[in-house]
C-alpha positions in Angstrom: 134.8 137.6 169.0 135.1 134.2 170.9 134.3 132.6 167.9 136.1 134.7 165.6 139.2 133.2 167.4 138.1 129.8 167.7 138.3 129.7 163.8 141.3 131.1 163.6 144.8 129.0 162.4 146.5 127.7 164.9 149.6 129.8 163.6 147.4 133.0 164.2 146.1 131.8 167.3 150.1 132.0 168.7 150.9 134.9 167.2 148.2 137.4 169.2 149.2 135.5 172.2 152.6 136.5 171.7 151.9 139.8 170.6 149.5 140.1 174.1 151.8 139.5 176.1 154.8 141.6 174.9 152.1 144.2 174.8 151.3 143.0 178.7 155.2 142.9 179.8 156.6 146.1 177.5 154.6 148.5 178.7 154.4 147.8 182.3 158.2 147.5 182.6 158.8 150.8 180.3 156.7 152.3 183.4 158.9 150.5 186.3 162.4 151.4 184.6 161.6 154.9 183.8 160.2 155.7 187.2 163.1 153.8 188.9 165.5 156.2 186.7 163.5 159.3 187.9 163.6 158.5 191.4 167.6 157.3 191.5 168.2 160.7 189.4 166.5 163.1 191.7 167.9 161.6 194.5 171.6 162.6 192.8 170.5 166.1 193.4 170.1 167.6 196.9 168.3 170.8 197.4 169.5 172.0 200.7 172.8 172.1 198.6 172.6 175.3 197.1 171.6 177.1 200.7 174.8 175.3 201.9 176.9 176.7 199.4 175.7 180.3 199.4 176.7 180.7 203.2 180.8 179.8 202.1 180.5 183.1 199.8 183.0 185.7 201.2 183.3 189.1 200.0 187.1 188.7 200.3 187.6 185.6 198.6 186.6 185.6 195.0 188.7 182.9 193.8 186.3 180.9 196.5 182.8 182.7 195.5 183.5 181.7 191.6 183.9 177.6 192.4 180.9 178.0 194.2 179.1 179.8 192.2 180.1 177.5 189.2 179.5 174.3 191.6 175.8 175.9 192.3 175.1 176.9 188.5 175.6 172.6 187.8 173.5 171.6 190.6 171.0 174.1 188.4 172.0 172.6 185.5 171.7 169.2 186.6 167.9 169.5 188.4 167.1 170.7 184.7 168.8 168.1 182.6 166.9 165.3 185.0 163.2 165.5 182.8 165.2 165.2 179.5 167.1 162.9 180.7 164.3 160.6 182.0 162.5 161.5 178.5 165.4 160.6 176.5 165.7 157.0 178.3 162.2 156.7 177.8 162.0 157.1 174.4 165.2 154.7 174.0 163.5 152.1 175.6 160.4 152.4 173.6 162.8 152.2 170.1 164.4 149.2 172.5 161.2 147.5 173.1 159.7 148.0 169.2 162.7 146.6 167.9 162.5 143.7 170.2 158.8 142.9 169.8 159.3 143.2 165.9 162.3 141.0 166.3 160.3 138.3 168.4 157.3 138.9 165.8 158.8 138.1 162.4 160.9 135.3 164.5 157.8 134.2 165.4 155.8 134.0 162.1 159.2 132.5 160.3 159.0 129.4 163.1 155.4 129.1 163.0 154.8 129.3 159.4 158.2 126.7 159.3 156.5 124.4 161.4 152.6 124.4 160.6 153.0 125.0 156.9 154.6 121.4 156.8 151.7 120.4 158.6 149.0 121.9 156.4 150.6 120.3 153.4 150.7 116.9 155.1 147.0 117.4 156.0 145.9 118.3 152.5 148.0 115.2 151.6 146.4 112.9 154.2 143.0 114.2 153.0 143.8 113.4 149.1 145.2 109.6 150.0 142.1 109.7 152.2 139.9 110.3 148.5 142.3 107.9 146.5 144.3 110.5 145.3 147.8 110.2 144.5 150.0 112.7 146.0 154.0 113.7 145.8 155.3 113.8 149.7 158.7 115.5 149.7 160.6 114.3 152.6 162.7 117.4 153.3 162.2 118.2 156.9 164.3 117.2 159.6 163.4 115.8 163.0 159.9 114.6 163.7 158.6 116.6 161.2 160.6 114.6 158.5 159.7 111.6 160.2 156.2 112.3 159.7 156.6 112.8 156.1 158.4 109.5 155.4 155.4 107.6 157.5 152.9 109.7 155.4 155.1 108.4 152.2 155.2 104.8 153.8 151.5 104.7 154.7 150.1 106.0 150.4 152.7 103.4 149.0 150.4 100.5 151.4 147.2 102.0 150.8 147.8 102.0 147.3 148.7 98.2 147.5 145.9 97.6 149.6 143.4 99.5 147.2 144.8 97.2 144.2 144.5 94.2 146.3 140.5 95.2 147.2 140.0 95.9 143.9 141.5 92.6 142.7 139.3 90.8 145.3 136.6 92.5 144.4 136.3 92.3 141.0 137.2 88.3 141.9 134.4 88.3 144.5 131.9 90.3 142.1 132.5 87.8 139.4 131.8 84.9 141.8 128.5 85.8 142.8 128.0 86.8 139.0 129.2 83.0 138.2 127.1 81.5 140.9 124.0 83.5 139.9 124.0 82.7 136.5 124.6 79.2 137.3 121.4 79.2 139.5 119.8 81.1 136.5 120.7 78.6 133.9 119.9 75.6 136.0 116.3 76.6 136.4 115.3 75.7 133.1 117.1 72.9 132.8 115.4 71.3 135.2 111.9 71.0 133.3 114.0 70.4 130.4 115.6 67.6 131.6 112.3 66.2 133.4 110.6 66.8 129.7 113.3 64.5 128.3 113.4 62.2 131.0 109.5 61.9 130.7 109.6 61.6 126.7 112.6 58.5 127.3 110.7 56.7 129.7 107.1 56.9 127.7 109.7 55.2 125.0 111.2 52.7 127.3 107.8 51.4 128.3 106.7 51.1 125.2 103.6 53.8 125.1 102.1 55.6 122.7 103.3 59.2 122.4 100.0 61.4 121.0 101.0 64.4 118.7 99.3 66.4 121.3 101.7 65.4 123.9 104.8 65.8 121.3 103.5 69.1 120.8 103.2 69.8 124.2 106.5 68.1 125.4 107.9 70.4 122.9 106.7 73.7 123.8 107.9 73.2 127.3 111.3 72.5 125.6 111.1 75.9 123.8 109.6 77.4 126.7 112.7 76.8 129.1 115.0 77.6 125.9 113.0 80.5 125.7 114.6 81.7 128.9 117.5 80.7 128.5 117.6 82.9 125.4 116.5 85.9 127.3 118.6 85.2 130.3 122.5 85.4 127.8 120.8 88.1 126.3 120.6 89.9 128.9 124.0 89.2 130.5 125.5 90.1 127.0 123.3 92.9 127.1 124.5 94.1 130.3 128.6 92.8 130.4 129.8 94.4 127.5 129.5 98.4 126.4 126.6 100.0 124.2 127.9 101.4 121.1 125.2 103.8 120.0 124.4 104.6 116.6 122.5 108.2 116.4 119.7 108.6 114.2 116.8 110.8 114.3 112.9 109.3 114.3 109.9 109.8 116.0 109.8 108.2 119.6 106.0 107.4 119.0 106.9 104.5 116.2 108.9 102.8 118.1 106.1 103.3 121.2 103.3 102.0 118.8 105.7 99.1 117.6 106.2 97.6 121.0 102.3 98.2 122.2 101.2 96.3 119.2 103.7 93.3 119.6 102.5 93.5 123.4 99.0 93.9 122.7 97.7 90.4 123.7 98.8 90.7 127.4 99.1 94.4 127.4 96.9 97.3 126.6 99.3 100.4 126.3 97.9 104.0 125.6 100.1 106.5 124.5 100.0 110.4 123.9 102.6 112.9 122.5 105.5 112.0 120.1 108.6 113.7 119.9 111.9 113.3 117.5 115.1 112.2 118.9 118.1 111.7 118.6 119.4 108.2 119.7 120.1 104.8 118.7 116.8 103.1 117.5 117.5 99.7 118.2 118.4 100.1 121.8 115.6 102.1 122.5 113.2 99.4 121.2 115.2 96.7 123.6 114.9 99.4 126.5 111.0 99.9 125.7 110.7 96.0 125.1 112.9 95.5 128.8 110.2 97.7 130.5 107.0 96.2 128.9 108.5 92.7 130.2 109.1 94.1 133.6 105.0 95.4 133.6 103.7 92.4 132.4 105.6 90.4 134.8 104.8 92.1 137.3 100.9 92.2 136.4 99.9 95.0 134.7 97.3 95.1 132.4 97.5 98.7 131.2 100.5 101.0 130.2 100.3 104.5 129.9 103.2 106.6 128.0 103.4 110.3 128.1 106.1 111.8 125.7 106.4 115.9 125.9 109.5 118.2 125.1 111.4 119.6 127.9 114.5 122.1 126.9 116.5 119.9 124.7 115.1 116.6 125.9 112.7 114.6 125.4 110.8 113.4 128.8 108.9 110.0 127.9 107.1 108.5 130.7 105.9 105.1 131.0 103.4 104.0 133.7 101.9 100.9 134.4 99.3 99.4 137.3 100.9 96.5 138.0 101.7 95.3 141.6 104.3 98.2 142.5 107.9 98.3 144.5 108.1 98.7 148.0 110.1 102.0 148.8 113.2 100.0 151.0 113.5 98.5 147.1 114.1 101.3 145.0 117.7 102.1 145.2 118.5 98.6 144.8 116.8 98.1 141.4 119.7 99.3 139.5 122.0 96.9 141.1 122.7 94.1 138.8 121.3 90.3 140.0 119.2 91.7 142.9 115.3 91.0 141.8 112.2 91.1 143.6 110.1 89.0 141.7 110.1 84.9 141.6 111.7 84.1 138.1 113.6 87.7 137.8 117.4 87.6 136.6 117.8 91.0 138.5 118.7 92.9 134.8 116.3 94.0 133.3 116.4 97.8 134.8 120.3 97.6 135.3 120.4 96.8 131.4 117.7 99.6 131.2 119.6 101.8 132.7 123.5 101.1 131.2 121.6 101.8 127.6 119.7 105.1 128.3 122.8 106.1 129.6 125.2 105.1 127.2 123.0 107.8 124.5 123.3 110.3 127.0 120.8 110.2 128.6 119.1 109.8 131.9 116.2 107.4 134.2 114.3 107.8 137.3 111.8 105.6 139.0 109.1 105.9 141.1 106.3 103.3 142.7 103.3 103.0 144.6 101.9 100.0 146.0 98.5 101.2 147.6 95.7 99.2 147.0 93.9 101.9 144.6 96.8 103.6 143.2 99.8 101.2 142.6 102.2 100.8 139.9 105.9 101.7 138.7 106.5 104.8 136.7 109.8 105.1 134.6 110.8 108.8 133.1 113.5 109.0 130.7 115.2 111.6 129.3 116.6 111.3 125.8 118.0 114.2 123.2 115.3 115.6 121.2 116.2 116.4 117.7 115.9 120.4 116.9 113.7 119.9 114.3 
């Protein structure tokens, strides 16, 4: 019960206290005036009267005996009257009473539900800003109550400002640390690129012999570092601007086969099931070729791919024994620029992940980094065809 009441509005909460004690008050005083009206009336009557009366009747005297008579017969009357009387006044007080405690009740609801529906609506409004959510505050209250409104009005216009100005500073700050990053990124390989160069000048300004090998090899570092730098736009292009899918169906095991054999020099990859989908077939080769990277690099020598049908998906799953994530890493391998791994441009999942879901569909990721059983495991879910 306790706790049926402590749930209760605060509206409703008012309104049984009000109804308890006009229940409390009514009914006690009902009993005081009605008892107070029986006493005072039955002390209006006197019944040693009638005795007293009787002993003025004279036999010669009738005019006499007949006032007396009629003056005991309303002192009768009277006596008699006094229970209807007392029941009539009751009754009239009870009509008084209900009419007064509906009176006070509507009153009641009408100010309650004037003042805390006002309220409500500001809370559900206060809750919406709270979420983001732009709401319409009508300042039509008086008093504090209209007050309040016009702060709540005052207070979504700031918080709007303040959201765009976050936002602006933000996107500003994000695009920084993007900036800085990819300078960081770029400046990497130009480093042995410029020490390759400044090597090859000076070998010319002392006058020494430059063997093909060492042009060869001078070279490769050059292509090497260009290499990378190749990879790392790619993958900022890859990631910065939106995947425009191009639906096909085909058989998920070509393009499985395609990449293992392209990989097959520093990868072993065995696979089992095929299933047709229905996605773009170029970015599902750069997805597949984004997670055989990310294996090798991280030092797997084997890759094992497990494509079976589930409902109106396809569920391929790609698992590899290389070194593993640590658990406090995995929710922050989908953030862009944040790598684990010396050399990493921290986009290789996020890109990953931005193209599985631009063809509708979805990735997980799980890792193990025991010394027997350690590896990464990536399960995507892709549209099969109905075929």
């Amino acid at each position: 019960m306790f706790n049926f009441y402590k749930n209760l509005e605060i509206e409703w909460k008012i309104i049984i206290i009000a109804i308890l004690l006009l229940v409390m008050v009514a009914i006690p005083l009902q009993n005081v005036l009605v008892n107070k009206l029986k006493n005072t009336l039955e002390l209006s009557t006197d019944s040693n009267l009638e005795p007293l009366l009787r002993s003025f009747i004279r036999n010669d005297n009738d005019s006499l005996n007949r006032k007396i008579s009629l003056s005991i017969e309303r002192n009768r009357q009277w006596h008699a009257l006094i229970p209807y009387i007392v029941e009539e006044q009751s009754f009239a007080m009870l009509l008084m009473a209900i009419g007064l405690f509906t009176l006070l009740f509507c009153f009641a609801v009408w100010s309650l539900r004037k003042l805390t529906r006002p309220l409500k609506n500001l809370a559900v409004a206060a809750d919406k800003i709270g979420n983001g959510i732009d709401v319409t505050i009508v300042n039509k209250e008086g008093g504090a109550l209209g007050k309040l409104e016009m702060s709540m009005i005052t207070m979504q216009k700031e918080l709007v400002k303040l959201r765009e100005k976050a936002h602006a500073q933000g996107m500003e700050n994000a695009w920084r640390d993007i900036a800085r990053v990819m300078a960081h990124e770029i400046k990497n390989p130009l480093t042995p690129i410029q020490l390759t160069l400044d090597r090859i000048t000076d070998r010319f300004e002392n006058g020494a012999d430059i063997t093909r090998e060492e042009i060869v090899r001078f070279v490769e570092r050059i292509s090497l570092q260009v290499g990378n730098l190749e990879r790392l736009v790619n993958d900022f292009r890859s990631f910065a601007r939106d995947a425009e899918p191009s639906f096909t169906k085909f058989e998920i095991g070509e393009i499985i086969n395609s990449i293992a054999d392209d990989m097959q020099k520093v990868v072993t990859t065995v696979c089992t099931g095929s299933v047709q989908v229905i996605a773009d077939k170029h970015l599902v080769n750069q997805i597949f070729l984004n997670i055989w990277k990310n294996s090798v690099e991280a030092g797997a020598t084997t890759i094992y791919v497990d494509v079976e049908r589930l409902d109106n998906y396809a569920v391929i799953c790609i698992r590899d024994n290389g070194c593993g994530i640590p658990q406090e890493h995995l929710e922050r391998v989908w953030i862009p620029y944040i790598t684990f791994k010396k050399g990493g441009t921290g986009l290789g999942l996020p890109v990953v992940k931005r193209l599985v879901e631009s063809m509708n569909g979805s990735i997980t990721l799980t890792s193990s980094t025991g010394s027997n059983d350690h590896g990464v495991t990536l399960c995507i879910k892709l549209l099969k065809s109905s075929m």
